[in-house]
TORVO-516313 format. One record per residue: x, y, z of N, C-alpha, C in turn; residue in one letter. Coordinates in steps of 0.2 Angstrom, whole numbers, padded with zeros to 4 digits, always signed. Layout:
N
XYZXYZXYZa;...
This chain:
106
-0029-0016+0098-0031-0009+0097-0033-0009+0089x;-0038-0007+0088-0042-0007+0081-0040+0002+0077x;-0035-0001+0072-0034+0007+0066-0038+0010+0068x;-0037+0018+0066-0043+0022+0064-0043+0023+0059x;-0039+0020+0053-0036+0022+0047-0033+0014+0043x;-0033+0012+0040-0030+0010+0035-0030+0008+0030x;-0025+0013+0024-0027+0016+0016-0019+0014+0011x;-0020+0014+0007-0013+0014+0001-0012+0020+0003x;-0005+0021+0000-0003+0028+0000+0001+0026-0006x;-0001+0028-0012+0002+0027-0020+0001+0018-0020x;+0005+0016-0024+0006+0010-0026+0010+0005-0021x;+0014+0009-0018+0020+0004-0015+0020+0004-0006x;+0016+0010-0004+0016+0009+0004+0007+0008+0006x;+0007+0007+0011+0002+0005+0016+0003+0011+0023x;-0001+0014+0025-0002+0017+0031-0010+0017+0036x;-0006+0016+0039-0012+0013+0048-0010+0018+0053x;-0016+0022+0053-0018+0026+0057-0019+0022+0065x;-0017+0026+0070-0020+0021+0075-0022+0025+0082x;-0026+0023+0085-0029+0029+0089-0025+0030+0096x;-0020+0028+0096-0014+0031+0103-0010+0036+0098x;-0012+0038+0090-0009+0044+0087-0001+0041+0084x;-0003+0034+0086+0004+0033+0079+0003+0032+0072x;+0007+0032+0069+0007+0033+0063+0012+0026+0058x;+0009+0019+0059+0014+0013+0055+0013+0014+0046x;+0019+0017+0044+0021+0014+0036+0025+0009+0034x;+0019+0005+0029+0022+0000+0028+0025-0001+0021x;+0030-0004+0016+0030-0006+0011+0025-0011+0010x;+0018-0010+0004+0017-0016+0003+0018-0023+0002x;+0027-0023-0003+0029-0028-0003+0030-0032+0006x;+0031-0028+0009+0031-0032+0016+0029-0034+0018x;+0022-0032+0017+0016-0032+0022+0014-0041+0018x;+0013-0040+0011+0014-0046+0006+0017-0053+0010x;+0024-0049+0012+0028-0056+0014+0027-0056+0020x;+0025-0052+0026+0021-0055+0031+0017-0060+0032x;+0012-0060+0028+0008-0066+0027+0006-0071+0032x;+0003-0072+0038+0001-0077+0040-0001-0081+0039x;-0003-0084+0032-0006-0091+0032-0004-0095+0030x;-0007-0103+0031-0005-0107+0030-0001-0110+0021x;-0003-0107+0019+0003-0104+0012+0009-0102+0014x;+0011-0098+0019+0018-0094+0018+0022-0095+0024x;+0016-0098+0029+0020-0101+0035+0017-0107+0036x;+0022-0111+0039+0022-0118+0041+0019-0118+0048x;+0014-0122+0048+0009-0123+0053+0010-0124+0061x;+0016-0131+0061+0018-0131+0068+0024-0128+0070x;+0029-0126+0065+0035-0122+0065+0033-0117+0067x;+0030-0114+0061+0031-0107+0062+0036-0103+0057x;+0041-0110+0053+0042-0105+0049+0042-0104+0042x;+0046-0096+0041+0039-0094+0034+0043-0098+0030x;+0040-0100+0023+0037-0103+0019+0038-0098+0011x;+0040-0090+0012+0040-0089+0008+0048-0082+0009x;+0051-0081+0003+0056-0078+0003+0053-0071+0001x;+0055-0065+0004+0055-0060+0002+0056-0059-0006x;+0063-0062-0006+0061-0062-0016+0058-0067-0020x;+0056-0070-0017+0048-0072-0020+0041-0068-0022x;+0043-0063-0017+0036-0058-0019+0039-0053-0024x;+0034-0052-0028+0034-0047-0033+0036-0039-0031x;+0039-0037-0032+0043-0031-0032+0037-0025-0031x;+0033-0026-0035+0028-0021-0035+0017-0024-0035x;+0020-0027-0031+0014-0031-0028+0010-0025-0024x;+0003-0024-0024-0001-0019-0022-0005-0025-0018x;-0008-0020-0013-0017-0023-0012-0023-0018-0016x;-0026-0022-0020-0032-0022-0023-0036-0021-0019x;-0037-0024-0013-0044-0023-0009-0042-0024-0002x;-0045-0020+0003-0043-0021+0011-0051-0022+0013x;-0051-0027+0019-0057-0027+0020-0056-0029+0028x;-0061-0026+0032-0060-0028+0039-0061-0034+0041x;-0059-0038+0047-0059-0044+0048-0062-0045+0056x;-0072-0043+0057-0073-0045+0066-0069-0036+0067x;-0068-0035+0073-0064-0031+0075-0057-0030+0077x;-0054-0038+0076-0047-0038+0077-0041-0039+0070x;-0046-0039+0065-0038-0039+0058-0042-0036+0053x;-0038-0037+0048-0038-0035+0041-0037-0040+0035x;-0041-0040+0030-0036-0043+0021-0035-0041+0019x;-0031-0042+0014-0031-0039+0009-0030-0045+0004x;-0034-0042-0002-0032-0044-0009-0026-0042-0014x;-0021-0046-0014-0017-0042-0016-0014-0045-0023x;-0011-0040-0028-0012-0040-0034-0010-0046-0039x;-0006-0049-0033-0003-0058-0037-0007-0062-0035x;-0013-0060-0034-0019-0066-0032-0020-0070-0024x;-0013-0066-0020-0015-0070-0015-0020-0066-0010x;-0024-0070-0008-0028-0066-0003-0032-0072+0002x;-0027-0075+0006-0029-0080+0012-0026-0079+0017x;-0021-0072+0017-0020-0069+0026-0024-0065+0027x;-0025-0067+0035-0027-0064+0041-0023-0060+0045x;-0023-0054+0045-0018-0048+0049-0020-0047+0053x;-0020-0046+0059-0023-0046+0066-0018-0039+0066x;-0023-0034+0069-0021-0029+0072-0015-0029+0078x;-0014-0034+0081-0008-0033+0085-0004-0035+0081x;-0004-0040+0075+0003-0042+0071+0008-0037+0067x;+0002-0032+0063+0002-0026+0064+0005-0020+0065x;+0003-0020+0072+0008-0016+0077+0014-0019+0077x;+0013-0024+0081+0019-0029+0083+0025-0027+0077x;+0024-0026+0070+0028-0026+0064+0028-0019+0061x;+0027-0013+0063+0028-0006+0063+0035-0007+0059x;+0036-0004+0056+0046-0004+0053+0050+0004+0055x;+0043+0010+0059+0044+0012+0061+0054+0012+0067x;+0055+0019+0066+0061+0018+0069+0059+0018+0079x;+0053+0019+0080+0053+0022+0087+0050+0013+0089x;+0046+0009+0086+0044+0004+0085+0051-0002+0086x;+0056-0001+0081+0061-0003+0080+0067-0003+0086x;+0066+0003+0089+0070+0002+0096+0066-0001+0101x;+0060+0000+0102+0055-0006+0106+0061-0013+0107x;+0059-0015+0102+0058-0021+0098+0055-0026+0097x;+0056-0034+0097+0049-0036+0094+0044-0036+0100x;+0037-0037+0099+0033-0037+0103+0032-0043+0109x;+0031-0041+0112+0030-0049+0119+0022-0051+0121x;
C-alpha cells in the first residue's frame, strides 16, 4: 500500500500518512536503524549489523525520495543513504500502539 504522505515533522520524527487513514510516527533515529541494507544487515542471516547506539542521537533525513511505487530513501544526515524502505517494511514497523498489539507483520 503506497503513503499518501510522507514528511519530517521537526528534526526528530517522520510521519507516513497512508490511504486506509492511518497515521505511522516514527522516530527518525529508528527509521536510521531500520536500515535494510547490506551495511546494517547481513545478507544471508539477516542479522542487523548495526546497534541502536551506533546511530547518532540526532540523525535526520536530509532527503526523501520515492522508490518505483513500492519504497522510499532517504538521505540521511550521517551520510548514509543506501536503504531501501519498501512500503510494507514500513507498515510492518509502525511503533504505533494499535500496530503494536497486531504484532509483527506475516
Amino acid at each position: 500500500m503506497q503513503p499518501v504522505d510522507v514528511r519530517p515533522v521537526g528534526e526528530t520524527e517522520m510521519l507516513i500518512l497512508w490511504p486506509d487513514g492511518h497515521r505511522s510516527l516514527y522516530a527518525q533515529r529508528y527509521l536510521r536503524f531500520q536500515c535494510h541494507c547490506a551495511q546494517c544487515i547481513e545478507e544471508w542471516t539477516g542479522r542487523q549489523l548495526i546497534s541502536l547506539d551506533q546511530v547518532d542521537s540526532d540523525v535526520h533525513a536530509l532527503n526523501i525520495s520515492p522508490v518505483g511505487n513500492y519504497a522510499v530513501k532517504f538521505q540521511w544526515s550521517d551520510g548514509h543513504s543506501t536503504g531501501i524502505y519498501s512500503y510494507e517494511l514500513l507498515r510492518g514497523i509502525c511503533p504505533c500502539k494499535e500496530c503494536a498489539a497486531k504484532g509483527p507483520a506475516s
